[in-house]
C-alpha positions in Angstrom: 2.5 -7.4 -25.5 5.2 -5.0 -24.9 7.6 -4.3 -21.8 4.7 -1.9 -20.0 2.2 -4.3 -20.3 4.3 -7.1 -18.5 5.9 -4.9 -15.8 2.6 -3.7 -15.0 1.6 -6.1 -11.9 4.9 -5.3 -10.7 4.7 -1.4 -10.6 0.8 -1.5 -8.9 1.2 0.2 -5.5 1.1 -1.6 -2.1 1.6 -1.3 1.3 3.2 -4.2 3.6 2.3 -4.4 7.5 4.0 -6.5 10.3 1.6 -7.0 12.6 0.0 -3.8 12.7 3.1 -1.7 12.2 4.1 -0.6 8.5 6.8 -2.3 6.7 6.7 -0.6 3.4 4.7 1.1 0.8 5.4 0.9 -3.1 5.3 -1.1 -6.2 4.4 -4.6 -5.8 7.7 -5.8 -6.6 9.0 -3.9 -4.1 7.0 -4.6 -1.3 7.4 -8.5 -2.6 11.2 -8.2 -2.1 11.0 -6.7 1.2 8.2 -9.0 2.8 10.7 -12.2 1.8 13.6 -10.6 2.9 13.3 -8.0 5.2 14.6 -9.0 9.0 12.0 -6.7 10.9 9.3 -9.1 10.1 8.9 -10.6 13.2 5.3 -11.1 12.8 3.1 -12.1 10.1 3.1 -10.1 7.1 0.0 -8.8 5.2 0.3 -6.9 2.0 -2.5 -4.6 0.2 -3.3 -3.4 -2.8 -3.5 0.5 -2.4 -6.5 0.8 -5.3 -8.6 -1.7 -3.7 -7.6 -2.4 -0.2 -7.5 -6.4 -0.8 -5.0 -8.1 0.5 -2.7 -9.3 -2.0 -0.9 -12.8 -1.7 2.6 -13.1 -3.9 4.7 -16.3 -4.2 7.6 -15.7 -2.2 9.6 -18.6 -2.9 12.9 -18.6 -4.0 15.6 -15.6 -5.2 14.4 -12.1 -5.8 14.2 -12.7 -9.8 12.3 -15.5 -9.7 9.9 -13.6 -7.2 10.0 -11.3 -9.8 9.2 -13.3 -12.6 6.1 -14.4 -11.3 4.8 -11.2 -10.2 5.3 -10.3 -13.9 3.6 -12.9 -15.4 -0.1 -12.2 -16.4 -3.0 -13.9 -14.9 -4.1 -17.3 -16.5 -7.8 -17.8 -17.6 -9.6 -20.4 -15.4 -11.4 -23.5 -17.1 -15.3 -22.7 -17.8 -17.4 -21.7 -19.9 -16.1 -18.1 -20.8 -12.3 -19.5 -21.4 -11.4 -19.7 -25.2 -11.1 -23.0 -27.2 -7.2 -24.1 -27.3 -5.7 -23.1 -30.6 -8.4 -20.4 -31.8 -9.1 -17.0 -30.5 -12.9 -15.9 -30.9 -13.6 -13.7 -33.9 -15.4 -11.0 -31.6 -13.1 -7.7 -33.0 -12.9 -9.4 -36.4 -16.6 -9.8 -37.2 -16.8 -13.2 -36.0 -14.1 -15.2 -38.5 -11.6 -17.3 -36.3 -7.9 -17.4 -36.4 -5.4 -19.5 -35.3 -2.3 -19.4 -33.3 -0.4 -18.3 -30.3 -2.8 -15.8 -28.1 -1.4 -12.6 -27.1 -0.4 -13.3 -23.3 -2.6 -11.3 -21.0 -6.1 -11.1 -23.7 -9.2 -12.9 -22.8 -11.2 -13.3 -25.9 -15.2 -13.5 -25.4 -17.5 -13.7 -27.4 -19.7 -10.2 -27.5 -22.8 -9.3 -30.2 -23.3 -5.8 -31.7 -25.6 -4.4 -34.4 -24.3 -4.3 -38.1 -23.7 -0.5 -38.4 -21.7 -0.6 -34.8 -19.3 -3.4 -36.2 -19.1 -0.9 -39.5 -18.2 1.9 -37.4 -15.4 -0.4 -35.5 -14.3 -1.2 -38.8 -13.7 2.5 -39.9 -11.8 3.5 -36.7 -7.4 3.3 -36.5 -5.8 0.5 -34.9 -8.9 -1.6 -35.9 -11.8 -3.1 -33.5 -10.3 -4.8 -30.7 -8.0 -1.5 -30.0 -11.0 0.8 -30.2 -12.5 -1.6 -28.2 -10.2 -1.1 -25.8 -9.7 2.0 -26.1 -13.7 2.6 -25.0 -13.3 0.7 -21.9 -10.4 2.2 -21.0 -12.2 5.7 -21.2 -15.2 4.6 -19.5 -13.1 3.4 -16.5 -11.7 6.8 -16.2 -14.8 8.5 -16.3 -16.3 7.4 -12.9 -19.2 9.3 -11.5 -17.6 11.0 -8.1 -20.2 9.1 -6.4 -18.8 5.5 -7.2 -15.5 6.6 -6.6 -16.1 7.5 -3.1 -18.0 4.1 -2.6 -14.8 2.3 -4.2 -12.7 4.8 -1.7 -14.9 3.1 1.1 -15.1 -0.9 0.0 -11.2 0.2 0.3 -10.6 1.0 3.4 -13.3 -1.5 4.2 -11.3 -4.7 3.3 -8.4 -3.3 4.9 -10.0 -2.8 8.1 -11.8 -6.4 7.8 -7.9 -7.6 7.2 -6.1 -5.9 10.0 -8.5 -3.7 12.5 -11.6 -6.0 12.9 -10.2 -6.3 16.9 -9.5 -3.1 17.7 -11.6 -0.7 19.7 -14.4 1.1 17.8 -14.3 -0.8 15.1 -17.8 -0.8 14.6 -18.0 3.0 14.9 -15.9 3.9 12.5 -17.4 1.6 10.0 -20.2 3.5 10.5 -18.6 6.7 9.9 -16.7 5.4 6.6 -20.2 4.2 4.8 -21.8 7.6 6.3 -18.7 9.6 4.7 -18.0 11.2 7.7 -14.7 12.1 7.8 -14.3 14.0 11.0 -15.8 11.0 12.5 -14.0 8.6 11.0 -10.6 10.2 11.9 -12.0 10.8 15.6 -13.1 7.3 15.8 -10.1 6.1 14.8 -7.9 7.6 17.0 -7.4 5.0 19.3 -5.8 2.6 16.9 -2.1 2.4 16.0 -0.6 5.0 14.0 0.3 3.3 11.1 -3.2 1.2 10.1 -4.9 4.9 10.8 -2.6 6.6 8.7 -3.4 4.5 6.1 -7.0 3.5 7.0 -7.9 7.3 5.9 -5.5 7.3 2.7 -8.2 5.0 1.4 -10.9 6.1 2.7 -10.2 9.9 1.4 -6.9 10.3 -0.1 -3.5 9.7 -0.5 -0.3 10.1 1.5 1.6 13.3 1.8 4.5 11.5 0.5 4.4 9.2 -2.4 6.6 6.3 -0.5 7.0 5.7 2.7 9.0 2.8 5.2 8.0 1.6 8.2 10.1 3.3 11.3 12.0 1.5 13.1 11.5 0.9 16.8 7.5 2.0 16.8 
């Protein structure tokens, strides 16, 4: 796995709040190092993942590098049935012969079943099956119907509002606007509610910021 690969949890964009006031939005690394050492937090923190709106949870323990070098390290497989036997990788890319050795970090092998002529096809294609593979899922996930993106734009700004808003007034009016797609609703709705959460309530819900990164200001 190269550099990219491992750096990637730490570039994924976030946003921080302190109490209901923003601390800081931008890469998870970032908004790690400034939730453990920042002195405005006064109040609990709660950090979100700008894709999905769930709130994210990093180990904050220790210096800023070894916060780092967790958020850097790839997810482990959990014990069940789909995790690989220790040792072997499954053959599902290599038409189903097993090797041996140290897994790549960050690939879960599974086993998967497809006709003869679509493992010769795999066969034929550069980089070899398991990149094409990849490849193919990687293309699909980019070409998402409008449709589910504005229902993944929603469950969004759902979970943060679950998170941070479920008290505040109108709260179930303006869920009703977000799942009816209602915008002017939505932003009328929310109105009420502290700047910050609505500014970023309706980045999810129907796009993104004016500016790329932004900090929390200071005496609000």
């Amino acid at each position: 796995m190269d550099e990219r690969d491992m750096s990637a949890p730490c570039t994924q964009p976030c946003t921080a709040f302190a109490g209901r006031r923003l601390l800081i939005s931008g890469s998870r690394a970032d908004v790690a190092i400034a939730v453990a050492r920042s002195a405005k937090v006064t109040e609990a923190a709660l950090a979100f993942d700008d894709a999905t709106g769930a709130v994210i949870d990093p180990d904050l323990r220790g210096c800023d590098a070894e916060i780092l070098q967790r958020l850097a390290e790839p997810p482990r497989p959990s014990v069940g049935r789909d995790r690989p036997d220790a040792g072997a990788t499954a053959g599902a890319a290599g038409g189903g012969q097993t090797t041996r050795g140290r897994r790549k970090f960050g690939v879960v092998t599974r086993e998967m079943t497809l006709l003869p002529r679509q493992w010769e096809w795999l066969a034929t294609q550069p980089g070899g099956a398991s990149a094409t593979l990849r490849r193919l899922v990687d293309d699909a996930r980019k070409a998402v119907h409008p449709r589910q993106r504005r229902r993944a734009a929603q469950e969004a700004a759902y979970r943060l509002m679950q998170a941070i808003a479920g008290t505040l007034p109108g709260y179930e009016e303006v869920t009703r606007a977000l799942f009816a797609d209602d915008r002017h609703a939505f932003e009328e709705r929310i109105g009420p509610w502290p700047q910050d959460i609505r500014t970023y309530a309706v980045r999810l819900a129907f796009g993104p910021f004016t500016q790329a990164s932004t900090t929390g200001r200071d005496g609000q």
